[in-house]
C-alpha positions in Angstrom: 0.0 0.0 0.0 1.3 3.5 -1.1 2.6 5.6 1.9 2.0 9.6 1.8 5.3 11.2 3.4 4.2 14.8 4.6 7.5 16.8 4.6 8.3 20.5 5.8 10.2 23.2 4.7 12.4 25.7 7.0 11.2 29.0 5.9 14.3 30.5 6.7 16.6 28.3 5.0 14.5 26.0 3.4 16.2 22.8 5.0 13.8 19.5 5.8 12.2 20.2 9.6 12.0 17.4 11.6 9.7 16.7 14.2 11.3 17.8 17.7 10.4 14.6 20.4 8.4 15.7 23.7 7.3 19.4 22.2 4.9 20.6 19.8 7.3 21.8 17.3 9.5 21.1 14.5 13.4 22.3 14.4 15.6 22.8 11.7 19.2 20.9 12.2 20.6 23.4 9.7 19.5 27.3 11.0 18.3 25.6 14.5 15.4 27.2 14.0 11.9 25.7 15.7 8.2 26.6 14.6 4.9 25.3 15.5 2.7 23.6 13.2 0.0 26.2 13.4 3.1 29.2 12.7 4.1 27.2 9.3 0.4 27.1 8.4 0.3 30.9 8.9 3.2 31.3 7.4 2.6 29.4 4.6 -1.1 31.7 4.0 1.3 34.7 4.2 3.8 33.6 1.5 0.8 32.4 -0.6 -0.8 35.8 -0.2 1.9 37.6 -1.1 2.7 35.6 -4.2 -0.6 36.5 -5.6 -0.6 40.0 -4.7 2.9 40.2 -6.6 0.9 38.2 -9.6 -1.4 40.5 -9.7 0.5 44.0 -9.5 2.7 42.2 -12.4 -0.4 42.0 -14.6 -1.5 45.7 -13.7 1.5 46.9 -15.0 1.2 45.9 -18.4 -2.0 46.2 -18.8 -3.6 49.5 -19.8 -7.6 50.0 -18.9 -9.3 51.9 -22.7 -13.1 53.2 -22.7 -15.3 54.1 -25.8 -16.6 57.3 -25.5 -19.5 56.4 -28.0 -20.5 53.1 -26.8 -19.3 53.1 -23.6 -17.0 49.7 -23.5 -14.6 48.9 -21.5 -11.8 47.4 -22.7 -8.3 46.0 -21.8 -5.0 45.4 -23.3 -1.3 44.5 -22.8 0.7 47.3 -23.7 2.4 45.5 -26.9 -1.1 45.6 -28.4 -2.3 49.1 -30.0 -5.8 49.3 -28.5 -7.1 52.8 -30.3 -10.3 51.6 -31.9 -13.4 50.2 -30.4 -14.0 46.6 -31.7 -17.6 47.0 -31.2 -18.5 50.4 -32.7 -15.8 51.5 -34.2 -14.7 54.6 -32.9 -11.5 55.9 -31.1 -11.4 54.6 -27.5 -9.6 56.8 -24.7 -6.7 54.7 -22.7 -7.4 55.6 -18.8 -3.9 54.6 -18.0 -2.7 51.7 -16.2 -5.2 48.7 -14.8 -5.9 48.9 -11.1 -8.2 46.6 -9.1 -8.0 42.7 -8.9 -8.7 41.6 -12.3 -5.9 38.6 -13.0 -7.3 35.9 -14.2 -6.2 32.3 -13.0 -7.2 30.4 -16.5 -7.3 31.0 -20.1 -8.3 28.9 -23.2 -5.7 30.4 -26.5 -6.9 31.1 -29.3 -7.3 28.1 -31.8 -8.2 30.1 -34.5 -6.5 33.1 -36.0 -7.9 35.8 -38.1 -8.0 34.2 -41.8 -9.6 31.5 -40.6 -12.2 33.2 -38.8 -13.2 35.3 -41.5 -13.4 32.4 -44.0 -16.2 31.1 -41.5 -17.6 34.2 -41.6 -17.6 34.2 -45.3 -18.6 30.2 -45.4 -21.9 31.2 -42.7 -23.2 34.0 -44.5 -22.5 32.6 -48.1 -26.8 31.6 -48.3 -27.6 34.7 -47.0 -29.0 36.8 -49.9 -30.4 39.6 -48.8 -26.9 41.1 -46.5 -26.5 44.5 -47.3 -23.1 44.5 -50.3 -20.8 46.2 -47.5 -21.4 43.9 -44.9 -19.1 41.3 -46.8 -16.5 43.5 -48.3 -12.9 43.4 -47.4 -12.6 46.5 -45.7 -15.3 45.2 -43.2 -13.9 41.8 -42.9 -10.4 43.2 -41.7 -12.3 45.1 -38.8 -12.6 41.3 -37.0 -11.5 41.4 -33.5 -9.8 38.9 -31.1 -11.4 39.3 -28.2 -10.7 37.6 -24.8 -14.0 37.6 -23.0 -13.9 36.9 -19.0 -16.0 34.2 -17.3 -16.3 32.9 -14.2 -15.9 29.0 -14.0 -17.1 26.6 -11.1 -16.8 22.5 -10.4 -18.5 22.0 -7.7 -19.2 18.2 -5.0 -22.7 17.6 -4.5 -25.0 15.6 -2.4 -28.1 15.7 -4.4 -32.1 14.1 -3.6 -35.2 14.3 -4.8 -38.2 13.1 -4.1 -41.6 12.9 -6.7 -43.9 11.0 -8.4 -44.2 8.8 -11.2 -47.1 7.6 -13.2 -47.5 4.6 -15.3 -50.7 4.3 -17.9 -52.3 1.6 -19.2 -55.3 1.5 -22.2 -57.3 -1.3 -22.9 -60.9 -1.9 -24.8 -63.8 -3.9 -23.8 -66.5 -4.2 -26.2 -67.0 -0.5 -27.2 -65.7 0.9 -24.0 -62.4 2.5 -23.7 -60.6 2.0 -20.1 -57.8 3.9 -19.1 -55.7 3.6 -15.7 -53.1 5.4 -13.9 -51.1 4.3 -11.2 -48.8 6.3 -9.6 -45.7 6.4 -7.8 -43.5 7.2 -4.7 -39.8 7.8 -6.2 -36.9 8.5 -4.1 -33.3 8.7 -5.7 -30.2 10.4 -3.7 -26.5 10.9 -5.1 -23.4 12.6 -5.2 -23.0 14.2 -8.1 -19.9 16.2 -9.4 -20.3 19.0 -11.9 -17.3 19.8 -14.1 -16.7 23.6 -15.3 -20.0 25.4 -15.1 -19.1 28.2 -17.2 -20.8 31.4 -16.4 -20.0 35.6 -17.8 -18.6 37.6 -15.9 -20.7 40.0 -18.1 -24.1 41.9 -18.1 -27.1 40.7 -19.6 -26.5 42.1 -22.9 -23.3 40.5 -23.5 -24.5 37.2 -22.2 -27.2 36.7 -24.8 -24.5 36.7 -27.2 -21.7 34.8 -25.2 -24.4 31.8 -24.6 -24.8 31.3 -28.8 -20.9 30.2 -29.0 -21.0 27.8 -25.5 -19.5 25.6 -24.9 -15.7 25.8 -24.5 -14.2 22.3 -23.6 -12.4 21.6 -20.1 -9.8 20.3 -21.4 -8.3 23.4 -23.6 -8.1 25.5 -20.1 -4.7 26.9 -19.5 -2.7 28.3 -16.8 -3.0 31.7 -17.2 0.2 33.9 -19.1 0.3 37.1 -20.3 2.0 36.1 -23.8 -1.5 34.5 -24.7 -3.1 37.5 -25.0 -0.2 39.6 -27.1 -2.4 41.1 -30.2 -5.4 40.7 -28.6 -7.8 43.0 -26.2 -9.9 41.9 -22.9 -13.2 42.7 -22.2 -13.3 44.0 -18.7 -15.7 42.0 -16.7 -18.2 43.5 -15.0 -19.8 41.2 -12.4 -18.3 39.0 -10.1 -18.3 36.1 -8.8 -20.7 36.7 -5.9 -23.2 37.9 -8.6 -23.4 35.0 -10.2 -23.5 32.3 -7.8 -27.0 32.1 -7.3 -27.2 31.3 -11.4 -25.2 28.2 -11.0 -27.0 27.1 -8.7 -29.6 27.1 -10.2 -28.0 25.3 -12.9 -27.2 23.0 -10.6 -30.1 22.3 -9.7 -32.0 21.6 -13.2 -28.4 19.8 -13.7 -29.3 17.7 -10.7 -32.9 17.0 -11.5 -32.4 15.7 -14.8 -29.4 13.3 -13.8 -31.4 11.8 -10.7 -34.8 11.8 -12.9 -32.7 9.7 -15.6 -32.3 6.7 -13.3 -36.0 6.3 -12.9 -37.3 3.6 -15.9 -40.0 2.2 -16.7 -42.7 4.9 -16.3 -44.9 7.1 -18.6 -43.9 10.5 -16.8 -41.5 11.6 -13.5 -42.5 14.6 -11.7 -40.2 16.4 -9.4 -41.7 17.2 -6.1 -39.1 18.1 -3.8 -35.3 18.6 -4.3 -32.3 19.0 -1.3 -28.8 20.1 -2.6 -25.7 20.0 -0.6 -22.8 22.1 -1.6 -20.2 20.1 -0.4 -17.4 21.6 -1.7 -16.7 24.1 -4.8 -13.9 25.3 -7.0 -14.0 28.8 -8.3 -11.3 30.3 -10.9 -11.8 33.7 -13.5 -11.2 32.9 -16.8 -10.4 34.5 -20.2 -12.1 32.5 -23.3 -11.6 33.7 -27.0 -14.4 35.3 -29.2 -13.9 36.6 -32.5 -16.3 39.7 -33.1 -17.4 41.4 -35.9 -19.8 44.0 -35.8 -22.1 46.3 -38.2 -23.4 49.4 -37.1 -26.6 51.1 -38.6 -28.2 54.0 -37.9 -30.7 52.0 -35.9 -28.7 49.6 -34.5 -25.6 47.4 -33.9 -25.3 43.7 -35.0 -22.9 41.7 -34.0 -21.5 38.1 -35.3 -19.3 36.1 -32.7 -17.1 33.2 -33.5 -16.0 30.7 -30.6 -12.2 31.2 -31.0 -11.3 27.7 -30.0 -14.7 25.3 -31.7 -15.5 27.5 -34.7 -19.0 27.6 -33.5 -20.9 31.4 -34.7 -23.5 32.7 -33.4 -24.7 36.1 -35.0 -28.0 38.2 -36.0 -27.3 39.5 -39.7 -28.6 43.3 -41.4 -31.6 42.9 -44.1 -31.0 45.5 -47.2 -34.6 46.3 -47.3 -34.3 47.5 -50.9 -33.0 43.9 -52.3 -35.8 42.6 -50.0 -38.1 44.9 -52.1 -37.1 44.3 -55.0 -37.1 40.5 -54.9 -40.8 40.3 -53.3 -42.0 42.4 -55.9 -40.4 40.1 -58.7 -42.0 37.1 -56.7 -45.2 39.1 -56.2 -45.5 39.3 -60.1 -44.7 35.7 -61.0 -46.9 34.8 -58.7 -49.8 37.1 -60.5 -49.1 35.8 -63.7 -48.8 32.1 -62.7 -52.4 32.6 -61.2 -53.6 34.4 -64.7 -52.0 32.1 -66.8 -50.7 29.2 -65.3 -53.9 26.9 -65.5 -55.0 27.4 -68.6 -51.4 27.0 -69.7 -51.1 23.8 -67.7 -54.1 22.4 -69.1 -52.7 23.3 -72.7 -49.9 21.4 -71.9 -51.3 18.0 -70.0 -53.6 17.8 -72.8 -51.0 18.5 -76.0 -49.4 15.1 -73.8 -52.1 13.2 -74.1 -52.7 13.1 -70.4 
């Protein structure tokens, strides 16, 4: 059987402590130094603490914070990446100087695909759609794609999950002319643990979240510990909720998550009805993330459309413009064919089935 050898660390020298008999501490044979477990615990936090904050100031520095006057965005980028216009409308954005607050994050999936190849899925999604307005495809719009890293908050999460409900079963049958139907129903119980893997949740408002949940999901496995060459040529959106925000939408998604696994196990019935649910957090995992969107956006005078492409899957999401005047000009065309295949089209049908002998 395996053996797990816990060893310590002097802090002062870094020499193997060893366990001093008859007291409650450990010494150091090298710097005769002596701590208690509970002061290597603390110290331990300390260092740990410090080792983030230090993590964190080093991101801050080269970072720089840009807003859009016209849109209002909020935007970040290294400062090897030229940030002047706004990927969403277009505009000159104003750089407020270096980042402040706590905004490192601890993951990030890299890009998988880079520009060309995003804007040949563009091209390949919108190839069937006829009535685009003729700038919306044109190179000069194309080349305004943006890589953006948008944040997220991501959660695993050890569950004790019940629930408690009902299931019916039917059964038909006929007797003469009489039609009998019976339904039975059920007591069902089923209890696990459950463990949910990367809930994946926007660190966003509302109106970015519509659009983030079209290009879902990103796979666990791509995650990556976070480094600040990944995002060299591209900018950040800033987040703007966090995590305490957003925890009472996870669970919530936990739940449903919860009630369709345990309601899964129950065979054999015509229908399952959840009456009752308990679930136990037991333990959960939270860590800021940066995934990779490519946007594209179109502006009109009444509004702003915007085309995402998951930056790792390939998978788009967008809602495209309508040139009204093709639109026009097409119905009408239909409208007429339409008018003279009701004028002429039976007669000339009939003309035809009969000159065949039909």
């Amino acid at each position: 059987m395996a053996q797990t050898v816990i060893t310590y660390k002097c802090p002062n020298c870094s020499g193997g402590l060893e366990y001093l008999p008859g007291t409650d501490q450990l010494g150091c044979p090298f710097c005769e130094s002596k701590f208690t477990e509970a002061e290597l615990q603390g110290m331990k936090a300390h260092q740990q603490a410090e080792e983030d904050q230090h993590k964190q100031d080093e991101f801050n520095e080269h970072m720089l914070e840009y807003t859009c006057p016209s849109c209002g965005a909020e935007i970040l980028a290294d400062e090897n990446t030229a940030a002047d216009i706004c990927p969403y409308c277009h505009n000159p954005v104003a750089a407020k100087g270096k980042l402040s607050g706590a905004l490192r994050p601890d993951t990030v999936v890299p890009f998988k695909y880079d520009s060309k190849a995003a804007k040949e899925k563009f091209l390949e999604s919108m190839s069937k759609k006829w009535f685009l307005p003729k700038d919306f495809l044109a190179p000069a719009h194309l080349e305004q794609i943006q890589g953006i890293y948008y944040p997220f908050w991501v959660a695993d999460a050890d569950t004790d999950c019940a629930i408690d409900g009902v299931a019916t079963k039917v059964r038909t049958w006929r007797h003469g002319d009489t039609r009998y139907t019976e339904t039975s129903k059920y007591s069902i119980y089923r209890k696990g643990d459950i463990h949910f893997e990367d809930l994946s949740t926007a660190a966003l408002s509302e109106a970015d979240k519509a659009m983030l949940e079209g290009i879902l999901p990103f796979p666990a496995t791509c995650h990556e510990e976070f480094s600040m060459k990944y995002l060299s040529g591209f900018v950040t959106k800033k987040r703007n909720l966090e995590k305490k925000a957003v925890q009472d939408e996870v669970k919530r998604r936990i739940y449903g998550y919860a009630d369709q696994i345990l309601k899964n196990t129950v065979h054999g019935y015509n229908n399952v009805t959840v009456l009752d649910r308990k679930v136990y957090i037991k333990h959960s995992n939270w860590e800021y993330c940066l995934m990779p969107i490519w946007i594209l956006t179109y502006n009109t005078p009444k509004r702003r459309y915007t085309f995402a492409m998951n930056g790792y899957t390939g998978k788009t999401y967008g809602e495209m413009p309508i040139d009204w005047k093709k639109l026009i000009i097409v119905a009408g065309i239909v409208g007429v064919a339409v008018g003279l295949l009701a004028g002429f089209g039976l007669p000339l049908l009939g003309l035809l089935l009969g000159g065949a002998g039909l």
